[in-house]
C-alpha positions in Angstrom: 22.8 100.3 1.4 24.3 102.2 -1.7 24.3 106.0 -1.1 21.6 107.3 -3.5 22.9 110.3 -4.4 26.0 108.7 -5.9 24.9 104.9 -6.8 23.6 105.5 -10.2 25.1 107.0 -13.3 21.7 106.1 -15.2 18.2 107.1 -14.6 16.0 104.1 -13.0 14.3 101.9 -15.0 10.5 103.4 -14.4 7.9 101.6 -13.7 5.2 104.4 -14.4 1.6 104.4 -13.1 -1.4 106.8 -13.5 -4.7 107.0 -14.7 -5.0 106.9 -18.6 -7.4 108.6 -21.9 -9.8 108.5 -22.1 -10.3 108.3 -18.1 -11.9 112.1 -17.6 -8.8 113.3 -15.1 -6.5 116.2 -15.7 -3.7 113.4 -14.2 -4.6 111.0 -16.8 -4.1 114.3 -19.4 -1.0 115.7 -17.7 0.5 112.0 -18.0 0.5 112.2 -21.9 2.0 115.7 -21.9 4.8 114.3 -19.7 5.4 110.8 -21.2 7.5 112.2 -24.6 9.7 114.0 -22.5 9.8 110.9 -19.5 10.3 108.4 -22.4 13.2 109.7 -23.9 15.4 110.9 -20.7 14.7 107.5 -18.9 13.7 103.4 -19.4 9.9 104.0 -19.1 7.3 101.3 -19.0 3.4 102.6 -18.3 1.1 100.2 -16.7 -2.5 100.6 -17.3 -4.4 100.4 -14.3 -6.8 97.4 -13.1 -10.1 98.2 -14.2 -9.7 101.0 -16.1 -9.9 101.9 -20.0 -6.9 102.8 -21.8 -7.4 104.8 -25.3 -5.9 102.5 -28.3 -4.2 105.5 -29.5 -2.2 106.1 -26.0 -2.0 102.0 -26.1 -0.3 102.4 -29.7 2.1 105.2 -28.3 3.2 104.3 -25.3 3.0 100.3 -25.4 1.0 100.3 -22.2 1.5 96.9 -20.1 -1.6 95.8 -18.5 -0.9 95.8 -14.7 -3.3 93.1 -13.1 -2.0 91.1 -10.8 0.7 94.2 -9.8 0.0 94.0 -6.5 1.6 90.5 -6.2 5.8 92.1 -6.2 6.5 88.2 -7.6 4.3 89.0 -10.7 5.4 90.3 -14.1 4.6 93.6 -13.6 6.8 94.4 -10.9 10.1 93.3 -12.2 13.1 93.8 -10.2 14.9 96.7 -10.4 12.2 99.1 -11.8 11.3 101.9 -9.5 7.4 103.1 -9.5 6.9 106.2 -10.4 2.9 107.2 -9.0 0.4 109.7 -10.2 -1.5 110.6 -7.2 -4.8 112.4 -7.3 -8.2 112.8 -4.6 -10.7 111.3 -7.1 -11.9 107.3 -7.3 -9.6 107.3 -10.5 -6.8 107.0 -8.4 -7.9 103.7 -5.7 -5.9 101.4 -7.8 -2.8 103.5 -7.8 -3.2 104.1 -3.9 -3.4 100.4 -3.5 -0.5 99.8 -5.7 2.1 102.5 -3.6 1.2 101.3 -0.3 2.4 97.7 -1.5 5.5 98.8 -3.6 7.9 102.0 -1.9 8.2 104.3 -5.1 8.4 107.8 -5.9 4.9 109.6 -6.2 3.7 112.8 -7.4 1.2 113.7 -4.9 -1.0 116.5 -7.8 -3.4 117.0 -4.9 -2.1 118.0 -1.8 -5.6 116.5 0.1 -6.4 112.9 0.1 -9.8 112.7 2.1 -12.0 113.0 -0.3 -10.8 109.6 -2.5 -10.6 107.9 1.7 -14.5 109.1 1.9 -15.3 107.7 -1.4 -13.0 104.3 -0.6 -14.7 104.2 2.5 -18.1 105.8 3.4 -19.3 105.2 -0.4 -19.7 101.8 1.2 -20.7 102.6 4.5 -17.5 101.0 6.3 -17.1 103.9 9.1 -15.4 101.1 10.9 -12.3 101.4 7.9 -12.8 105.2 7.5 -12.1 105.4 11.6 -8.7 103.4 11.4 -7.7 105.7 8.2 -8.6 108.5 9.8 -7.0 108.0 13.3 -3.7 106.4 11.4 -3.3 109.2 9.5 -4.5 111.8 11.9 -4.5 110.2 15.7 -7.2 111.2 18.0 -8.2 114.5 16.0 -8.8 111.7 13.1 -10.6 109.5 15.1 -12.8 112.9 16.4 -13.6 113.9 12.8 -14.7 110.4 11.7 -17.0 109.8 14.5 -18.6 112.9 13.5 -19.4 112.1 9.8 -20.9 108.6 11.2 -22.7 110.6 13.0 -24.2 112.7 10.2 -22.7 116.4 11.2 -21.6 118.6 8.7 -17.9 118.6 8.0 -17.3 121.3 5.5 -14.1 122.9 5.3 -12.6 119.8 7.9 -12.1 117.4 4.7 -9.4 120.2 3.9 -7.7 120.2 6.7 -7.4 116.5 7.6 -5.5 115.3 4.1 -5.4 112.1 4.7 -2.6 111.3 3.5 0.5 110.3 5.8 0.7 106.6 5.9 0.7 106.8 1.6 3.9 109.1 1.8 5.7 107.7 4.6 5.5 104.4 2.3 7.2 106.3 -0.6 11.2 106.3 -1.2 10.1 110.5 -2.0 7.1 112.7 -2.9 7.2 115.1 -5.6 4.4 118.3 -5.7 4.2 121.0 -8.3 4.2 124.6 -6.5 6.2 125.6 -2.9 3.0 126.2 -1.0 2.3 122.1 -1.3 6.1 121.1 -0.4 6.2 123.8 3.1 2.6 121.9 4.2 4.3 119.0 4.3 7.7 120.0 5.3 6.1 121.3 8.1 3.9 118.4 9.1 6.2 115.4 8.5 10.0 116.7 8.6 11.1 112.9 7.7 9.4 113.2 3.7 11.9 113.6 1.0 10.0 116.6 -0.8 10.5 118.0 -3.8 8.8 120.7 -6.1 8.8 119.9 -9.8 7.4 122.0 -12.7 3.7 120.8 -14.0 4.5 119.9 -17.6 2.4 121.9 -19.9 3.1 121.8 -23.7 2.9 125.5 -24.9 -0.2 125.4 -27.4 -0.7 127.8 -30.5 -2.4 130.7 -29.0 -6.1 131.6 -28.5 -7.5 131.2 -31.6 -9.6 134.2 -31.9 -11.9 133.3 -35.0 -12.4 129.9 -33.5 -13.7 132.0 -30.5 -15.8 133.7 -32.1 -17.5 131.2 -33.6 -17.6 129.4 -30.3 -19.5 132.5 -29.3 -22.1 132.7 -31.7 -23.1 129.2 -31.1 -24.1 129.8 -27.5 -25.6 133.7 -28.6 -22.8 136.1 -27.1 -22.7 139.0 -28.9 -18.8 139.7 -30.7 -17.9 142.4 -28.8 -19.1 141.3 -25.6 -16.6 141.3 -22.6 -16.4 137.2 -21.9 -15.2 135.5 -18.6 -14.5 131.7 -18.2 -14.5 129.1 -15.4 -12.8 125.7 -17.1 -12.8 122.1 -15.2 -14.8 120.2 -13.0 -17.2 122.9 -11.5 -17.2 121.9 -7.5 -18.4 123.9 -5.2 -15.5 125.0 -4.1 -14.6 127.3 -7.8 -16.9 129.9 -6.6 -18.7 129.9 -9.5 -21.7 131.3 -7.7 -19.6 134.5 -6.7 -19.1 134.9 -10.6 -22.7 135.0 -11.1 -23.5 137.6 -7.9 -20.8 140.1 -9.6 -22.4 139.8 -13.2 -25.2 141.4 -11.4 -23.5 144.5 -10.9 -24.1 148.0 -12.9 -20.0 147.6 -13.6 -20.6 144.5 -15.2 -23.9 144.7 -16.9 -22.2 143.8 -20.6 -20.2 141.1 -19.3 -20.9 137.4 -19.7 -19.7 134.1 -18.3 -19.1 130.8 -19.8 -19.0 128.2 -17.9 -16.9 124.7 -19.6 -16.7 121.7 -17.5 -18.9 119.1 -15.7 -20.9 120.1 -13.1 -23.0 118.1 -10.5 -26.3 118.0 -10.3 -26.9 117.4 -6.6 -25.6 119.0 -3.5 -21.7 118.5 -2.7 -21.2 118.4 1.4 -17.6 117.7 0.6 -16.1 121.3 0.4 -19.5 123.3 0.5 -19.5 125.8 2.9 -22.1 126.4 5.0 -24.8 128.4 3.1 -23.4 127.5 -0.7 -25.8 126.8 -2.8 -25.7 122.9 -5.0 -24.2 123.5 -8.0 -27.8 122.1 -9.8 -28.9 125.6 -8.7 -26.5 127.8 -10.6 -29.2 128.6 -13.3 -31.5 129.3 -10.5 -29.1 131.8 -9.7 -28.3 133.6 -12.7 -32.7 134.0 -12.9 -32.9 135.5 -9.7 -30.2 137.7 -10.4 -31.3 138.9 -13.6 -28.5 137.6 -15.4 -29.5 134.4 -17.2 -28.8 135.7 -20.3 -25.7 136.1 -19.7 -24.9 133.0 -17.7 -23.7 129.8 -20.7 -22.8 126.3 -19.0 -21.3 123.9 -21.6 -20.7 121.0 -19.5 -18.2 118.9 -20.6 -16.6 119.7 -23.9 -14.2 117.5 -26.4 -10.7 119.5 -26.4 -11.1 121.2 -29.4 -14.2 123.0 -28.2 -12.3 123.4 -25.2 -9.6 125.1 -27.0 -12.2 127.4 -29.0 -13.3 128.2 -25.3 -10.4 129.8 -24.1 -10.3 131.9 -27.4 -13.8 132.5 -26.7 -13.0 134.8 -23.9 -11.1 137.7 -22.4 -10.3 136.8 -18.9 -10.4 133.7 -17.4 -11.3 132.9 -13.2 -9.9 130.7 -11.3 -11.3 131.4 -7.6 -10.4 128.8 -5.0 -11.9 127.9 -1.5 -10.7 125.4 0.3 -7.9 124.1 -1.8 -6.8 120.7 -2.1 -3.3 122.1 -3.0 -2.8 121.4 -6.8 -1.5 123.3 -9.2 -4.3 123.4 -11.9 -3.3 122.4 -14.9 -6.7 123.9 -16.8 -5.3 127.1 -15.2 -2.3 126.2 -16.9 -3.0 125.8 -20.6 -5.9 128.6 -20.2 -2.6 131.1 -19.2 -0.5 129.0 -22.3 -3.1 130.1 -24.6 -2.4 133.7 -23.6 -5.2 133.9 -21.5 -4.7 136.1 -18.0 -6.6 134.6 -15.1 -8.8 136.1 -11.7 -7.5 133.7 -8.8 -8.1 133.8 -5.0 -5.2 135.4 -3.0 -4.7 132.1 -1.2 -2.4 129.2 -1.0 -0.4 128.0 -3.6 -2.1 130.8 -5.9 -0.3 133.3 -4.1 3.3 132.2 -6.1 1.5 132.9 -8.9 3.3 136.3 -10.6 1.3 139.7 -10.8 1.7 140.1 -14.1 -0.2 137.4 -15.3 -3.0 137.2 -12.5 -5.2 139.1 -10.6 -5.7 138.5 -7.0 -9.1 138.4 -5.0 -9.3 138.2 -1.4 -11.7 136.0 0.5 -14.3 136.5 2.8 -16.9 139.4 2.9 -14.8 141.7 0.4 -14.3 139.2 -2.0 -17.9 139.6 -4.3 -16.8 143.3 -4.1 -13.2 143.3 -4.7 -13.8 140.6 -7.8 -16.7 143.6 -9.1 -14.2 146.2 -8.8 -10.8 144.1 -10.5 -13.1 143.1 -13.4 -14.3 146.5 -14.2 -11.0 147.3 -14.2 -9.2 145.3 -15.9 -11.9 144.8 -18.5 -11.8 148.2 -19.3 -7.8 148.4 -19.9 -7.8 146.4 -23.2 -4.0 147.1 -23.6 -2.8 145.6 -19.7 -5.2 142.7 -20.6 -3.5 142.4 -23.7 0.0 142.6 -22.2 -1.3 140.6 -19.2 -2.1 137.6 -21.6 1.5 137.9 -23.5 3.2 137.8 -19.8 1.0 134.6 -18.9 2.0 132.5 -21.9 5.8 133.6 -21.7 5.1 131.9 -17.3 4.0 129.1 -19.3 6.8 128.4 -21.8 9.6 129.7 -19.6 7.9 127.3 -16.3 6.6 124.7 -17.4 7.8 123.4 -19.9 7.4 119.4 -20.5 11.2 118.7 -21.2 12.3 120.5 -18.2 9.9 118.8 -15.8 11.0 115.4 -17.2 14.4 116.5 -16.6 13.3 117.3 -12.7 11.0 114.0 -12.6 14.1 111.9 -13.6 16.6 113.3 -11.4 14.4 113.1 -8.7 14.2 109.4 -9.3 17.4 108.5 -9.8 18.2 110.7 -6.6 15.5 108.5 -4.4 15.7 104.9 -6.5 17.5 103.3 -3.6 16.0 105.5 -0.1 14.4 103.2 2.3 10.7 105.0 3.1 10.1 106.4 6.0 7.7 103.6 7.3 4.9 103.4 9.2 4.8 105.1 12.3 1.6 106.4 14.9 1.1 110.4 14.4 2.6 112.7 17.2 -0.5 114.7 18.4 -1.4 117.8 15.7 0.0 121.1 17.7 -3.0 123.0 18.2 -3.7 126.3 15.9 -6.4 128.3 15.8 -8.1 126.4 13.2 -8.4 123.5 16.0 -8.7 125.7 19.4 -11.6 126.6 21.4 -10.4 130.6 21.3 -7.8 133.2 21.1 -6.0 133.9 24.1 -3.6 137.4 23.5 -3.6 140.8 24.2 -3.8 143.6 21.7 -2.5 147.2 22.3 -2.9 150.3 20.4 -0.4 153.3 19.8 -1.2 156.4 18.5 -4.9 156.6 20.2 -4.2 158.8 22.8 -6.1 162.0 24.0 -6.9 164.5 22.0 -7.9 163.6 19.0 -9.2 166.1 17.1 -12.6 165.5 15.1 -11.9 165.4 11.5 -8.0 164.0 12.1 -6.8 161.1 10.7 -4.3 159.0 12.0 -2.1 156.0 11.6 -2.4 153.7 14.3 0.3 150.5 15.5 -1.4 147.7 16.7 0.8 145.4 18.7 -1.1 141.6 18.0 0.7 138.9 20.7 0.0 135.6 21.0 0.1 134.3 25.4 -1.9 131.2 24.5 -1.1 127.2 23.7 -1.9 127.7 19.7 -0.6 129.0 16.8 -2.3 131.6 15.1 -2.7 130.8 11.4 -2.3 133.8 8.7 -5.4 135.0 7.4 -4.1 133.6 4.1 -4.4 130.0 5.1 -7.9 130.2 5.1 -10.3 128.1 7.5 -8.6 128.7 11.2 -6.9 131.9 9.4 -6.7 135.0 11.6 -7.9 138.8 10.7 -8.3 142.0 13.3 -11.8 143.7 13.2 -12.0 147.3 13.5 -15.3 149.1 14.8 -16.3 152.7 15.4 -19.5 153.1 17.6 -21.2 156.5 17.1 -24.7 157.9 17.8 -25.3 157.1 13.7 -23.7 153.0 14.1 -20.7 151.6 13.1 -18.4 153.9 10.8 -16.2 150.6 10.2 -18.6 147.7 9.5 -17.5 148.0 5.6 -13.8 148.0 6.3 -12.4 144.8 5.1 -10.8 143.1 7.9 -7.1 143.8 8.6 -5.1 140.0 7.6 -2.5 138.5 9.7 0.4 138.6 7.3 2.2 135.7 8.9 1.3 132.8 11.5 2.0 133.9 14.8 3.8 131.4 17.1 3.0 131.0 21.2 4.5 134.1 22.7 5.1 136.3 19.7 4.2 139.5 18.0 3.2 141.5 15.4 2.8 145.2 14.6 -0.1 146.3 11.9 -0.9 149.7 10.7 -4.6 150.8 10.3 -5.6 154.3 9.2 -8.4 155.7 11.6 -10.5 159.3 11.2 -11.8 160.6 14.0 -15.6 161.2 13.4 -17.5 164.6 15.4 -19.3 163.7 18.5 -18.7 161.0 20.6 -16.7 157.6 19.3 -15.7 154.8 20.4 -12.9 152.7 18.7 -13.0 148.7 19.2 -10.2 146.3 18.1 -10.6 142.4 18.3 -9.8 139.5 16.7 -11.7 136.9 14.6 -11.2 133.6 13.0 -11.9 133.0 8.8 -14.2 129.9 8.0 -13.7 128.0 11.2 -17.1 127.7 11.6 -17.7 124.8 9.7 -15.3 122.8 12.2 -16.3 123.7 15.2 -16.6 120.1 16.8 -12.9 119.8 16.4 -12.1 123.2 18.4 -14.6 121.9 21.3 -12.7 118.0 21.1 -9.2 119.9 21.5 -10.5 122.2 24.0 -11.2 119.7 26.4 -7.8 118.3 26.2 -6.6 121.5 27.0 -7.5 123.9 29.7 -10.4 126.3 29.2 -9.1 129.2 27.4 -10.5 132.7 28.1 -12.4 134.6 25.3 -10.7 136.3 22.1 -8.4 139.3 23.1 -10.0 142.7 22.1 -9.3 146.5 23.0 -12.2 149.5 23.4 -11.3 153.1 23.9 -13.8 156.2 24.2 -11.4 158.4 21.6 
C-alpha cells in the first residue's frame, strides 16, 4: 500500500455526502457554508441522499448527483477513485448516510459525538429490540447488551443514552474521523487508541452583525418592551437545553425586567431520551412560566425562516446556551449567535469548557446552577459596556476560528492525508474499564489537615484534603457530568447544618486507581459544639443505576463511599 502521507500531490477526488436544504438539520446548513470553500480547494461531487429532498437552489449550485443505488460500490455513484467524505449527525436525517459509510471506508465528520439516539430511532422506532441488542453489544459488549435489555424492559435510561455512543463499529469502518472541538477528539482517543482523529474548525461564514433595528422590530411583534433586558435559547429545544432553568431564574427579584425568547422547534410530548429524572416535557414550559409568574415574559417562536432568525439574535442581549448531557457537538446556532456579536451563558462542561472567557459565561451544574445562572445574569446585564465588549470578543472567536476557508483547508488535508488508510475494521469491544459512572460505590479514603485541636470559635481556616482513590474504578471529574465526582462538606451544630448551601467542592481531574489529590476548602469554626463531615458523592448517576448494580456483580462487593467526621 502507498504511504498516505506522501502518495498524493492532489487532493482526493470527493465523493461528498450529507443531509441537504431544505432537510431541517444544522448538518444539512453547515454543509452549504462549507461547500464554496470544499469546492474550490478539491474535485467535489455531492450526492443527494436516498429519500430525501434537495432545495433546487442547492441543486442549481452544487450539481447535486442523485445517489440511489450508492450502496451497490459497482454503481455510478461510487466511481473509483473518489473518497467519501460523510456528514454524520444523531438524528433519523442521517440513516442513509450511516448505511452508506458502513458499506464504503471514507473519511467522516462525526458533528455529534453520541450516536444512540439515531440506533434507538433505527431500531426501537420499530420495535426490533432483537437489532438494538446486537448494536448495542457490538458497539458496547456486555455493558451494551445490559443497557438494551433494560430499555426492552421499559426502565428508564436517562443520562445512559449519553454515555453508551453508539458508535464504534461506524468509525472503526472509516479510513479517519474528523470532530470539531478537543473535548470530542480526547473521548475518543481515549476509548479507541486505533481511530485516526482529528479536530477541524466548524465552518461558520462571519455574518453582518446583529441588526439592531431589525431587533427591535422583532421585539415589538411579540410585545417586549425596547429597553427590556432580552435573553435567547436558539435551536431544537430538547430537554436537555435547560430551558426550564431559564424560566426558574426569570422568577427571581434580580431578574424581574428580564425576558426570554425562545426560537426553535420544540416538542410537544415528553422526551425520555436525555430527560433527567424529574424534568418536566418540554409541552409544559408555558405551564411553567404561569406558575412562576413569568408568562409574560416567557415568548416561544417555534421554528423561524432565517431571516427572522437573524432579527432574533438582534433581538437580544445575551444569548444561553446551557447543556446537560451533551452529545458532544460543537453547536453551530451557538456559533453564528456569537458571529453576530452576540455573547453566550453556557454550562461549564465538556467541550464548552474550550470555549474562551471573554466571550462566555460559565454556569456550573447541579444544585448551584439555577443560582449561579440568577447571579451571572444580574451581573452581566447590568455591565452594559463588558457585554458590549464581550459581544465584539465573540465575533472576532468567530472570524479568527472558524472561518469557512480555513476549515476547507483542514477538511482537505485531512483527506488527502487518509485517502489511501486501510480502516481499522471490525473488531469485538475490550470490556469498558469501570469508572464511577458504571460502579457500585467509591472505595478511598479521605484525610484532613489543618483540623486539629483547638480551634478557636470564630477562626477560620484553610483546610487540605488529601482525596485517594484504593478501589478498581476511575474516578471521573466532576466536569464530566453523570458518574462525575464532587466532595460534600457538612457542619452539624445544635442549629443544623452550617454547610448545606455550600456548593460542592469538584474533582478537578479524573483520579486513576491508586492516586491522589489535594483540595483546599475554607472552614469557620462556629461557637458551641461542631462537628465537621467530609464525604464523597457522585453527579447524575442516578439515572443509571442498573448499570452500576450489572458491573458490580462482575466485580467484588465494594465497601461504601469513603467519608471523614471529626468533633472540631
Amino acid at each position: 500500500m502507498r504511504n498516505p502521507a506522501t502518495s498524493r500531490s492532489r487532493p482526493p477526488a470527493i465523493d461528498y455526502v450529507s443531509p441537504l436544504p431544505p432537510v431541517r438539520s444544522g448538518i444539512a446548513d453547515y454543509s452549504v457554508d462549507l461547500l464554496p470553500a470544499l469546492c474550490a480547494r478539491a474535485d467535489v461531487r455531492v450526492l443527494g441522499l436516498p429519500g430525501q429532498p434537495v432545495a433546487p437552489e442547492v441543486v442549481e449550485r452544487f450539481g447535486v448527483v442523485a445517489a440511489a443505488g450508492a450502496s451497490d460500490p459497482a454503481s455510478d455513484s461510487w466511481s473509483a477513485g473518489r473518497l467519501p467524505l460523510y456528514q454524520m449527525g444523531n438524528n433519523r436525517y442521517h440513516q442513509a448516510v450511516e448505511a452508506m459509510a458502513l458499506e464504503r471506508p471514507g473519511v467522516l465528520t462525526l458533528h455529534d459525538f453520541v450516536l444512540h439516539h439515531l440506533a434507538s430511532e433505527e431500531h426501537l422506532s420499530h420495535t426490533d429490540f432483537a437489532g438494538y441488542l446486537r448494536r448495542m453489544e457490538a458497539d458496547h459488549g456486555w455493558i451494551g447488551a445490559e443497557a438494551a435489555r433494560l430499555r426492552e424492559w421499559g426502565a428508564e435510561v436517562g443520562a445512559m443514552l449519553f454515555e453508551l455512543p453508539a458508535h464504534r463499529t461506524l468509525l472503526r469502518r472509516q479510513r479517519g474521523v474528523l470532530v470539531h472541538n478537543r473535548w470530542a477528539a480526547e473521548r475518543l482517543a481515549a476509548e479507541d487508541p486505533e481511530l485516526r482523529v482529528r479536530v477541524v474548525p466548524m465552518g461558520v461564514p462571519l455574518p453582518a452583525a446583529a441588526d439592531r433595528e431589525a431587533g427591535l422590530a422583532f421585539r415589538r411583534r411579540l410585545g417586549i418592551p425596547d429597553g427590556a433586558p432580552v435573553l435567547g435559547s436558539f435551536g431544537f429545544q430538547t430537554p436537555i437545553k435547560r430551558t426550564f432553568r431559564a424560566v426558574e431564574a426569570l422568577a427571581a427579584p434580580e431578574l424581574a425586567a428580564v425576558h426570554l425568547l425562545v426560537v426553535g422547534e420544540s416538542p410537544r410530548v415528553p422526551e425520555a431520551d436525555g430527560a433527567e429524572s424529574g424534568d418536566r416535557a418540554l409541552g409544559e414550559l408555558e405551564d411553567l412560566a404561569r406558575e412562576l409568574g413569568v408568562a409574560d415574559r416567557v415568548h416561544e417562536t417555534g421554528f423561524v425562516p432565517w431571516r427572522d432568525f437573524e432579527a432574533a439574535i438582534g433581538a437580544c442581549d445575551l444569548c444561553l446556551n446551557l447543556r446537560y448531557p451533551t452529545a458532544g457537538e460543537t453547536s453551530a446556532s451557538l456559533l453564528r449567535v456569537l458571529a453576530a456579536g452576540r455573547p453566550a451563558v453556557v454550562s461549564e462542561y465538556a467541550q464548552f469548557r474550550e470555549l474562551p472567557d471573554e466571550v462566555t459565561i460559565k454556569v456550573p451544574l447541579g444544585d448551584d446552577e439555577v443560582p449561579a445562572l440568577i447571579a451571572r445574569l444580574a451581573m452581566l446585564l447590568g455591565e452594559p459596556d463588558r457585554l458590549a465588549a464581550m459581544g465584539r470578543a465573540a465575533r472576532r472567536h468567530v472570524e479568527e476560528n472558524h472561518d469557512p476557508e480555513a476549515a476547507a483547508e483542514a477538511v482537505v488535508a485531512a483527506c488527502a492525508l487518509w485517502a489511501d488508510a486501510e480502516p481499522p475494521g471490525d473488531r469485538p469491544p475490550a470490556p469498558p474499564p469501570p469508572t464511577s459512572l458504571t460502579w457500585a460505590g467509591l472505595d478511598g479514603r479521605i484525610a484532613v489537615e489543618g483540623a486539629e485541636h483547638p480551634w478557636p470559635p470564630g477562626a477560620r481556616r484553610r483546610l487540605t484534603v488529601t482525596l485517594t482513590n484504593a478501589g478498581p474504578a476511575r474516578w471521573l471529574a466532576a466536569w464530566r457530568g453523570a458518574g462525575g465526582v464532587a466532595l460534600r462538606l457538612g457542619l452539624d451544630t445544635p442549629d443544623g447544618d452550617r454547610l448545606a448551601a455550600r456548593p460542592w467542592v469538584p474533582l478537578p481531574r479524573d483520579l486513576a486507581p491508586g492516586e491522589s489529590c489535594h483540595l483546599e476548602v475554607d472552614v469557620r469554626r462556629p461557637p458551641g459544639p461542631a462537628r465537621l463531615r467530609l464525604d464523597l458523592q457522585e453527579a447524575g448517576a442516578a439515572p443509571v443505576p442498573a448499570l452500576g448494580e450489572a458491573t458490580a456483580r462482575r466485580g467484588p462487593i465494594v465497601p461504601p463511599r469513603p467519608a471523614w467526621s471529626e468533633e472540631i
